[in-house]
Biopython code that builds the backbone (N, CA, C, O; Angstrom):
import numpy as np
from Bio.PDB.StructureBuilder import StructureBuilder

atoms = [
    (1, "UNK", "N", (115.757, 37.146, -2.088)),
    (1, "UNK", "CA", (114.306, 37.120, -2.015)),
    (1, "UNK", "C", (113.810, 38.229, -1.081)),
    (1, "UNK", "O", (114.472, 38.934, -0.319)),
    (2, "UNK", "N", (112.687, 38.223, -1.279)),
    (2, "UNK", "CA", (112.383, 39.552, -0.409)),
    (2, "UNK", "C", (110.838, 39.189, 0.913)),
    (2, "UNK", "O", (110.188, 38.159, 0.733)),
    (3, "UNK", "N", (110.595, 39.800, 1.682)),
    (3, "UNK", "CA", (109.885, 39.125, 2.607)),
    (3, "UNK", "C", (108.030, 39.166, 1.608)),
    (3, "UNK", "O", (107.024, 38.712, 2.153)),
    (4, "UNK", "N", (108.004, 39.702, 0.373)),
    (4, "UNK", "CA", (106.735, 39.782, 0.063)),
    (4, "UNK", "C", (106.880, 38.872, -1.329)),
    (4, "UNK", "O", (105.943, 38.879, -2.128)),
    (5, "UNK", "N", (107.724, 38.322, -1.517)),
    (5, "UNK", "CA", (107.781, 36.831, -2.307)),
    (5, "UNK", "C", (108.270, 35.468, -2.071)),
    (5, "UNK", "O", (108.285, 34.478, -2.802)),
    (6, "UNK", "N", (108.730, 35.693, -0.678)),
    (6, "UNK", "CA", (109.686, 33.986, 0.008)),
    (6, "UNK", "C", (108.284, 33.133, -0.133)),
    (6, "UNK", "O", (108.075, 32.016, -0.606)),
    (7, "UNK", "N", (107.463, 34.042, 0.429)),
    (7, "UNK", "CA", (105.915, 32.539, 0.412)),
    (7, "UNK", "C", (105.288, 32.478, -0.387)),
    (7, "UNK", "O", (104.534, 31.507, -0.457)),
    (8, "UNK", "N", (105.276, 33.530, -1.450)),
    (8, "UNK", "CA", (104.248, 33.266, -2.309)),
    (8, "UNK", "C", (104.970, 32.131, -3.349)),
    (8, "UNK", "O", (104.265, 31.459, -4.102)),
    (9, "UNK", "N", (106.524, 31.981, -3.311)),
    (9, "UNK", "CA", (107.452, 31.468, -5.018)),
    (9, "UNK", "C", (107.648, 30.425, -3.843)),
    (9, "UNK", "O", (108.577, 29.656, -4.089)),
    (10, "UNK", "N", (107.110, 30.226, -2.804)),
    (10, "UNK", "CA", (107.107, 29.122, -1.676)),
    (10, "UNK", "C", (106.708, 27.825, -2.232)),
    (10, "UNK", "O", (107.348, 26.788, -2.409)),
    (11, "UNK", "N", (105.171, 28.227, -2.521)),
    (11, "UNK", "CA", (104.146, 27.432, -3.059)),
    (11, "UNK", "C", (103.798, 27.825, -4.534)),
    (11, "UNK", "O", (102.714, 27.687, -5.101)),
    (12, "UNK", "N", (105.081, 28.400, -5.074)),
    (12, "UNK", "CA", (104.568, 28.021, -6.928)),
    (12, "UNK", "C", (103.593, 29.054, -7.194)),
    (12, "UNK", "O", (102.674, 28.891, -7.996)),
    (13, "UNK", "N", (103.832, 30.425, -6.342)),
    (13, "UNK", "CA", (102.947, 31.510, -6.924)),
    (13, "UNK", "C", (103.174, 32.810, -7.118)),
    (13, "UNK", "O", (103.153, 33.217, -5.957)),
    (14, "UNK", "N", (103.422, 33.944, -7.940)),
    (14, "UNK", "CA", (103.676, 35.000, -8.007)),
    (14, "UNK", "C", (103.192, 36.026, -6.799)),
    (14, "UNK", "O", (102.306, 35.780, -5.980)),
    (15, "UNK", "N", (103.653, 36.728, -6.847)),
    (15, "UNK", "CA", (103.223, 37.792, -5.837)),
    (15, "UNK", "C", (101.709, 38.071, -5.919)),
    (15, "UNK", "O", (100.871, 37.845, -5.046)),
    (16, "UNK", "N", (101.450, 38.834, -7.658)),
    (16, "UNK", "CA", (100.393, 38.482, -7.871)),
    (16, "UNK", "C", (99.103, 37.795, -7.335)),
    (16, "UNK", "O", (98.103, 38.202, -6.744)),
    (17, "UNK", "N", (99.533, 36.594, -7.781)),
    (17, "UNK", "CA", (98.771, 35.343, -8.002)),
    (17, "UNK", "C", (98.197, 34.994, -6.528)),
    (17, "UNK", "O", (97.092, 34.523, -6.257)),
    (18, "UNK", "N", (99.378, 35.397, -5.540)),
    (18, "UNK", "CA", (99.395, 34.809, -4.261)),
    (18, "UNK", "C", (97.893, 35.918, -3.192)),
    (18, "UNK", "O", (96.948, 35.695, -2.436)),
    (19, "UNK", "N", (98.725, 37.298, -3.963)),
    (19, "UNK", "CA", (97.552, 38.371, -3.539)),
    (19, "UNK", "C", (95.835, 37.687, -3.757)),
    (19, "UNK", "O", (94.961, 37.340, -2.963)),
    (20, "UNK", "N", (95.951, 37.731, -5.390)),
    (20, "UNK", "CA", (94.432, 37.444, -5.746)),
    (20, "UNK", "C", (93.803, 36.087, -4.739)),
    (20, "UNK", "O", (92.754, 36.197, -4.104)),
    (21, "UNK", "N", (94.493, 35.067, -4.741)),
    (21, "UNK", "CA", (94.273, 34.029, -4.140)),
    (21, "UNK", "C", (93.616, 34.504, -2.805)),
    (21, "UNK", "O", (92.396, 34.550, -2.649)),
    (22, "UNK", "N", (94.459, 34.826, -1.930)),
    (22, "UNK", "CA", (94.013, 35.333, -0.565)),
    (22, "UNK", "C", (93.108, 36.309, -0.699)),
    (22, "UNK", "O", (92.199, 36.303, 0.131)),
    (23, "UNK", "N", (93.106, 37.189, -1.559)),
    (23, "UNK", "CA", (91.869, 38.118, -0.959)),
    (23, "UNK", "C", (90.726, 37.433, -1.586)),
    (23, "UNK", "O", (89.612, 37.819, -1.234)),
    (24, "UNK", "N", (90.812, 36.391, -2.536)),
    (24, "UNK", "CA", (89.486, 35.860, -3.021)),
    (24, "UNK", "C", (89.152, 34.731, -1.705)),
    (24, "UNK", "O", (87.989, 34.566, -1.336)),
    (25, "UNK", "N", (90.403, 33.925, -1.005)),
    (25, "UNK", "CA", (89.622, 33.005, 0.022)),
    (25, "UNK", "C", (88.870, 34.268, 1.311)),
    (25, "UNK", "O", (87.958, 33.988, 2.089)),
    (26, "UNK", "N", (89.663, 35.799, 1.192)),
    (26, "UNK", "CA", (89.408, 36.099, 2.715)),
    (26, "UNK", "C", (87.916, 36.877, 2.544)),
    (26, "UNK", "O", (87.231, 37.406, 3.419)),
    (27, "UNK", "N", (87.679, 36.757, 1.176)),
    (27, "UNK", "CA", (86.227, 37.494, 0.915)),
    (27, "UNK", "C", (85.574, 36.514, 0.851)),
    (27, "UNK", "O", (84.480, 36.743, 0.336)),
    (28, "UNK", "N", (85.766, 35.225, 1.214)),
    (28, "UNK", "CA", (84.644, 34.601, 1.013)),
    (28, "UNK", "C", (84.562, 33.776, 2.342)),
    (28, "UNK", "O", (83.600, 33.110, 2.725)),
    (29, "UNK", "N", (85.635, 33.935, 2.898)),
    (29, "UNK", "CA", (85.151, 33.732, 4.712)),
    (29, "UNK", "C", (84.484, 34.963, 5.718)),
    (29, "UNK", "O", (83.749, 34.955, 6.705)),
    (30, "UNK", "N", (85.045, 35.838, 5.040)),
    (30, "UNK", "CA", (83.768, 37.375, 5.398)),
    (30, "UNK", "C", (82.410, 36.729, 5.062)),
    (30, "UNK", "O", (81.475, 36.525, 5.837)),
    (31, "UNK", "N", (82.481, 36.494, 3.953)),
    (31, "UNK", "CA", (80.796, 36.346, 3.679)),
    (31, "UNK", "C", (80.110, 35.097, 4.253)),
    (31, "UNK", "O", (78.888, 34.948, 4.289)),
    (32, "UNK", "N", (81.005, 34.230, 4.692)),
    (32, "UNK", "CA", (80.596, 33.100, 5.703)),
    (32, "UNK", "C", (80.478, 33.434, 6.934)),
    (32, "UNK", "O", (79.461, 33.042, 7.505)),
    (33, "UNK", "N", (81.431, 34.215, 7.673)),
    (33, "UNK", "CA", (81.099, 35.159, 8.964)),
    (33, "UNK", "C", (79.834, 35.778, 8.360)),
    (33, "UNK", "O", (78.852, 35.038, 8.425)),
    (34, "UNK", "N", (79.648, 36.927, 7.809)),
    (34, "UNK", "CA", (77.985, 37.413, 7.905)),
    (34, "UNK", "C", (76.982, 36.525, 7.658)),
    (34, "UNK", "O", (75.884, 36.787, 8.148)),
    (35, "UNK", "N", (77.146, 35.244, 6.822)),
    (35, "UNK", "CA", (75.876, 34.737, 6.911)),
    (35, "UNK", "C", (75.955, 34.347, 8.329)),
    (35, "UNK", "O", (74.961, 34.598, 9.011)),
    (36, "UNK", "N", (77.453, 33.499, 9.165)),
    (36, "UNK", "CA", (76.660, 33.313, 10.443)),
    (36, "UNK", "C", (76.426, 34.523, 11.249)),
    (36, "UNK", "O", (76.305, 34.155, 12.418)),
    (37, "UNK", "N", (76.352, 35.337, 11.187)),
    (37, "UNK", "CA", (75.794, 36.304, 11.743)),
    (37, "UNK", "C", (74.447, 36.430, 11.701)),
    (37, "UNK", "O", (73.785, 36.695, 12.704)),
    (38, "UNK", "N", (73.898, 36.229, 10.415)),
    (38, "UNK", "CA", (72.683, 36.731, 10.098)),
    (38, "UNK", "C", (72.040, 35.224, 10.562)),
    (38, "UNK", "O", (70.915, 35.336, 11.048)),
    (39, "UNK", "N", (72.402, 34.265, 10.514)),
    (39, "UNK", "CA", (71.890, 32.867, 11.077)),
    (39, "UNK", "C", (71.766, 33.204, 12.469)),
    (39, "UNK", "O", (70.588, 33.237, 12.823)),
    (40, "UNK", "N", (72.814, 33.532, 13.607)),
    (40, "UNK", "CA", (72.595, 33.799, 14.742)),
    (40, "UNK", "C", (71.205, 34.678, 15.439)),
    (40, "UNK", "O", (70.671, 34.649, 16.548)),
    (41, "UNK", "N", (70.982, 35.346, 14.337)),
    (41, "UNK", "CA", (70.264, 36.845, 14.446)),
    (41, "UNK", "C", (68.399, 36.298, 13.879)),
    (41, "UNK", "O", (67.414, 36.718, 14.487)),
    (42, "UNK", "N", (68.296, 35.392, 12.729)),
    (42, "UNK", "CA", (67.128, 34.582, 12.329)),
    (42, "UNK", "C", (67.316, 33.499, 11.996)),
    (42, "UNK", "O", (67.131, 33.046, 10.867)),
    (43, "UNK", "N", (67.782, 32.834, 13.113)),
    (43, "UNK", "CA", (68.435, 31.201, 12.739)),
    (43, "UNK", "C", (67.549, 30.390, 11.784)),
    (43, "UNK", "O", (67.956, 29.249, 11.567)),
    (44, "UNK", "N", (65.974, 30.904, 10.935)),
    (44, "UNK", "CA", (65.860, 29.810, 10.121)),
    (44, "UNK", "C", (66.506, 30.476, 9.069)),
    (44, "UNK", "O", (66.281, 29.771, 8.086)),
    (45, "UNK", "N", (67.355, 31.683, 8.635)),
    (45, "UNK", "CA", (67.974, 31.655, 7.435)),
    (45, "UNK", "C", (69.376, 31.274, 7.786)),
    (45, "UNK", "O", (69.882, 30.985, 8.870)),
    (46, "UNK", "N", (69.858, 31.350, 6.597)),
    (46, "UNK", "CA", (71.005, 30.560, 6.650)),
    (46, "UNK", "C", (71.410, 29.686, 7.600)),
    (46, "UNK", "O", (71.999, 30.115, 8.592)),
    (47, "UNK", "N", (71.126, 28.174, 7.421)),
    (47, "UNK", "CA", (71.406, 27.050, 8.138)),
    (47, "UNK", "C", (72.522, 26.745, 8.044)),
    (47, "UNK", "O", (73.271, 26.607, 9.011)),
    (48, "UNK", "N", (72.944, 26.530, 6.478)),
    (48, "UNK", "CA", (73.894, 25.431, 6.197)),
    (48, "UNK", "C", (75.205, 26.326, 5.512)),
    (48, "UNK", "O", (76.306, 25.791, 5.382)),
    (49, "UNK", "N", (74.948, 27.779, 5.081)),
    (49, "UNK", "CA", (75.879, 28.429, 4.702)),
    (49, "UNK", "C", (77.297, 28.837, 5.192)),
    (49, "UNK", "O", (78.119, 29.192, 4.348)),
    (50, "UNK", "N", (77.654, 28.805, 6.600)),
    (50, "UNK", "CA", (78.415, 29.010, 7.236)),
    (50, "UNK", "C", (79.387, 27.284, 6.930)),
    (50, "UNK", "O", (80.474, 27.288, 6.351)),
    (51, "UNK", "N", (78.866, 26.252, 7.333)),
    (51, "UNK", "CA", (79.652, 24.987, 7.536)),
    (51, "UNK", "C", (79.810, 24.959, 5.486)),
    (51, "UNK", "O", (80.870, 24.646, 4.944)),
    (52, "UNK", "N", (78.898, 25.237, 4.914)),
    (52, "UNK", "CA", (79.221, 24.673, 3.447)),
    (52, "UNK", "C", (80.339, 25.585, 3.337)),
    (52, "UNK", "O", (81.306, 24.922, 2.960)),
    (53, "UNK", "N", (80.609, 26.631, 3.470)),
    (53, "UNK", "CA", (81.867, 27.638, 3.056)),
    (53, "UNK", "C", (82.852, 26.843, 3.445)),
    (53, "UNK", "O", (83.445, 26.073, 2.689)),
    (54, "UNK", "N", (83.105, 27.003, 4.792)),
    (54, "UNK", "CA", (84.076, 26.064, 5.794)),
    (54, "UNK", "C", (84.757, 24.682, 4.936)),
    (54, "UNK", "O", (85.949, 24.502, 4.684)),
    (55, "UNK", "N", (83.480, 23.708, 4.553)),
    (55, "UNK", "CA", (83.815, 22.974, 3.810)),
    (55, "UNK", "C", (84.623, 22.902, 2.594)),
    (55, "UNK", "O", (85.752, 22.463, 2.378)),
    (56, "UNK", "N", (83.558, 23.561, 1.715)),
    (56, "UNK", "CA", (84.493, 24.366, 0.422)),
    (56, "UNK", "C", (85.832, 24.711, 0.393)),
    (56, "UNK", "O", (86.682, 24.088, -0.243)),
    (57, "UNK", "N", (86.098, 25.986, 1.273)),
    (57, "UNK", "CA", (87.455, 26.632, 1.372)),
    (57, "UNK", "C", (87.992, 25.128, 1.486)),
    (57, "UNK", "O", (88.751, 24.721, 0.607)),
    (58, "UNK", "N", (87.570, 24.177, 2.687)),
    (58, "UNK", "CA", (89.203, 23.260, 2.877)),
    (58, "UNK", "C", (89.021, 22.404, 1.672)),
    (58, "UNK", "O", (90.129, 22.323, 1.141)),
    (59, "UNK", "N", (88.447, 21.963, 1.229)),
    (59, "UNK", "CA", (88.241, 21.291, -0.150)),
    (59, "UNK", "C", (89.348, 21.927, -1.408)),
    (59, "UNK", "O", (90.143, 21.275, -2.085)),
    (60, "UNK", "N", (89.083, 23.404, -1.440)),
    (60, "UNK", "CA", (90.005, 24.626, -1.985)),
    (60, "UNK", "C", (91.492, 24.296, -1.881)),
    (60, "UNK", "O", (92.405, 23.957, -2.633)),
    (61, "UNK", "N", (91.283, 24.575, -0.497)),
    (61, "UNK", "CA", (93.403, 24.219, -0.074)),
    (61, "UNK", "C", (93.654, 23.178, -0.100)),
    (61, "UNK", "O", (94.868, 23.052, 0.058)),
    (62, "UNK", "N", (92.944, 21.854, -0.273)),
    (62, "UNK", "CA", (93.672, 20.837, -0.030)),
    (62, "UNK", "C", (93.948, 20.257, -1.862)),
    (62, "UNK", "O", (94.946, 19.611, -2.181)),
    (63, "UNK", "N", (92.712, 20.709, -2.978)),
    (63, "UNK", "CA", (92.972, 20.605, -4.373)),
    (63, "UNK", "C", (94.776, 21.630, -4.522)),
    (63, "UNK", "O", (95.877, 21.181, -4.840)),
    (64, "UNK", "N", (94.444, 22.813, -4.205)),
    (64, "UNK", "CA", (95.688, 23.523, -4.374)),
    (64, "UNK", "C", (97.031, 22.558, -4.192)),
    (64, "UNK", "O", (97.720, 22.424, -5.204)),
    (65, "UNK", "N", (97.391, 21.980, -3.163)),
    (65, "UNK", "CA", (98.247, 21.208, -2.614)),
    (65, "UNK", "C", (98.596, 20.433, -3.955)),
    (65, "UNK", "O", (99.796, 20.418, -4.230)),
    (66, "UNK", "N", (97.807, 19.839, -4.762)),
    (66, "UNK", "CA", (97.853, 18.999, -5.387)),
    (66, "UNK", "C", (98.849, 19.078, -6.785)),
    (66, "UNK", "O", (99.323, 18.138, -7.423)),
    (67, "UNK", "N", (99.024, 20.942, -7.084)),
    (67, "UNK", "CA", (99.554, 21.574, -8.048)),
    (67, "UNK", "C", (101.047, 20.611, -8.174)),
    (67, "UNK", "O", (101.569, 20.267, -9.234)),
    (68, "UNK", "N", (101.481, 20.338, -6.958)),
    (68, "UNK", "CA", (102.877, 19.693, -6.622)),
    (68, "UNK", "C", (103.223, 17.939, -6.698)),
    (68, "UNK", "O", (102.731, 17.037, -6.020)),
    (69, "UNK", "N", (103.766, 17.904, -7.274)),
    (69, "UNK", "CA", (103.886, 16.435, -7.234)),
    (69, "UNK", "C", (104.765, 15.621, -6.031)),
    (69, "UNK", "O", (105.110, 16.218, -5.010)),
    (70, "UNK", "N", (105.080, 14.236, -6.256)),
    (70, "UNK", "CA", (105.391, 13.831, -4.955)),
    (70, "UNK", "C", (106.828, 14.497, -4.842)),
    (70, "UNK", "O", (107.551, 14.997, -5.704)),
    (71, "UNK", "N", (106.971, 14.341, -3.601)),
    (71, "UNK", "CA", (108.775, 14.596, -3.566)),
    (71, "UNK", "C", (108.889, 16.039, -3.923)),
    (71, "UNK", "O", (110.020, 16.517, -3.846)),
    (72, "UNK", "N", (107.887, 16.833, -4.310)),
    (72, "UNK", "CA", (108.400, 18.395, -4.398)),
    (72, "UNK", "C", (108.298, 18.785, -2.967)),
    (72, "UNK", "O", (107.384, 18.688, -2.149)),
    (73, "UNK", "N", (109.240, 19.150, -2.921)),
    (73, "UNK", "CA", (109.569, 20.383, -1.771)),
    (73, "UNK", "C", (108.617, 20.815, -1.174)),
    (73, "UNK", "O", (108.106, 20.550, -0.086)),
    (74, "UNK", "N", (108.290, 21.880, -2.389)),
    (74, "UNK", "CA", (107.247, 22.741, -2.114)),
    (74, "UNK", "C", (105.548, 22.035, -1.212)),
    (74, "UNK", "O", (104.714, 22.518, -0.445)),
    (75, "UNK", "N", (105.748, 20.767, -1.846)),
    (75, "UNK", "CA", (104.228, 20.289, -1.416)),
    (75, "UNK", "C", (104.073, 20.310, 0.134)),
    (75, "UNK", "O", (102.934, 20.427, 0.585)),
    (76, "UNK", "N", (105.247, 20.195, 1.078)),
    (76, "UNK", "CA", (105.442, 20.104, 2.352)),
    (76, "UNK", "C", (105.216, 21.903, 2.753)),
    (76, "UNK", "O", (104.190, 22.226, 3.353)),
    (77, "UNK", "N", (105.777, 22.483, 2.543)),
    (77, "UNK", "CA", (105.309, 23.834, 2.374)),
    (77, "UNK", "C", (104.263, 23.911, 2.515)),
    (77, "UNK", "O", (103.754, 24.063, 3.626)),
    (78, "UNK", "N", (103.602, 23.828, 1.408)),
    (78, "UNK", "CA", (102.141, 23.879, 0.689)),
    (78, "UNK", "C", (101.280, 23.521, 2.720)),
    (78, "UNK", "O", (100.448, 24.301, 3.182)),
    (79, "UNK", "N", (101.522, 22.905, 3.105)),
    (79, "UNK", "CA", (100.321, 22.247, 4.273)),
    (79, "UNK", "C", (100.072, 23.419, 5.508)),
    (79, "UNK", "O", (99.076, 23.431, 6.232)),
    (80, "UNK", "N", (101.096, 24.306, 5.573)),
    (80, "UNK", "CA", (101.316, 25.524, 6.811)),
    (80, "UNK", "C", (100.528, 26.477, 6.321)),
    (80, "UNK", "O", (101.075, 27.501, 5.911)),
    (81, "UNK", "N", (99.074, 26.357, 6.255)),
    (81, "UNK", "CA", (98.775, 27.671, 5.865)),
    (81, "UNK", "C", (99.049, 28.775, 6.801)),
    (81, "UNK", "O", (99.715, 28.431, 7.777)),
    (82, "UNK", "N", (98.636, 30.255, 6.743)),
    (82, "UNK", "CA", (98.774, 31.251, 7.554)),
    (82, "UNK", "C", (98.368, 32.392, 6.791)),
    (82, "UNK", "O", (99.012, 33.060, 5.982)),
    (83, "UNK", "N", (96.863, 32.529, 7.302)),
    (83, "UNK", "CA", (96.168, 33.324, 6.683)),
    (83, "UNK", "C", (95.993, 34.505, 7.642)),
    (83, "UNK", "O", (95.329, 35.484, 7.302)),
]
sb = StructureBuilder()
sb.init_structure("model")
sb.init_model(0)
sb.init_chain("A")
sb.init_seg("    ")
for serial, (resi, resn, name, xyz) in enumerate(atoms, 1):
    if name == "N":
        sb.init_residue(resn, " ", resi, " ")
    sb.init_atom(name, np.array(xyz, "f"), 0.0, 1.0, " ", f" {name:<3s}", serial, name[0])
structure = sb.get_structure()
């Protein structure tokens, strides 16, 4: 195995797959950092955008988890994220 597929075929995902995944969660915690930014900056916009992301994403990883059934391996894996 090689150090740019041990985690992705970790959790049941191609190299690929594992890429798209992460840069789609890390673009969308960017865009939860700037809204709180822009909340900090005119706190009546964006109120609730920062915690609804937050929410979402873990909602995200914890459906993912689910790909695995009981007793797979992998599902114990699956809980260490490291983004």
């Amino acid at each position: 195995m090689s150090i740019f597929t041990d985690h992705p075929h970790s959790i049941g995902e191609s190299y690929f797959e594992h890429f798209v995944s992460a840069s789609r969660f890390g673009a969308r915690l960017i865009g939860a950092g700037l809204a709180c930014i822009v909340h900090g900056v005119f706190p009546f916009w964006c109120k609730t955008t920062g915690s609804k992301a937050v929410k979402q994403l873990s909602a995200d990883m914890i459906h993912g988890r689910e790909k695995f059934g009981p007793g797979d391996r992998r599902q114990g894996e699956q809980r260490d994220w490291c983004i």
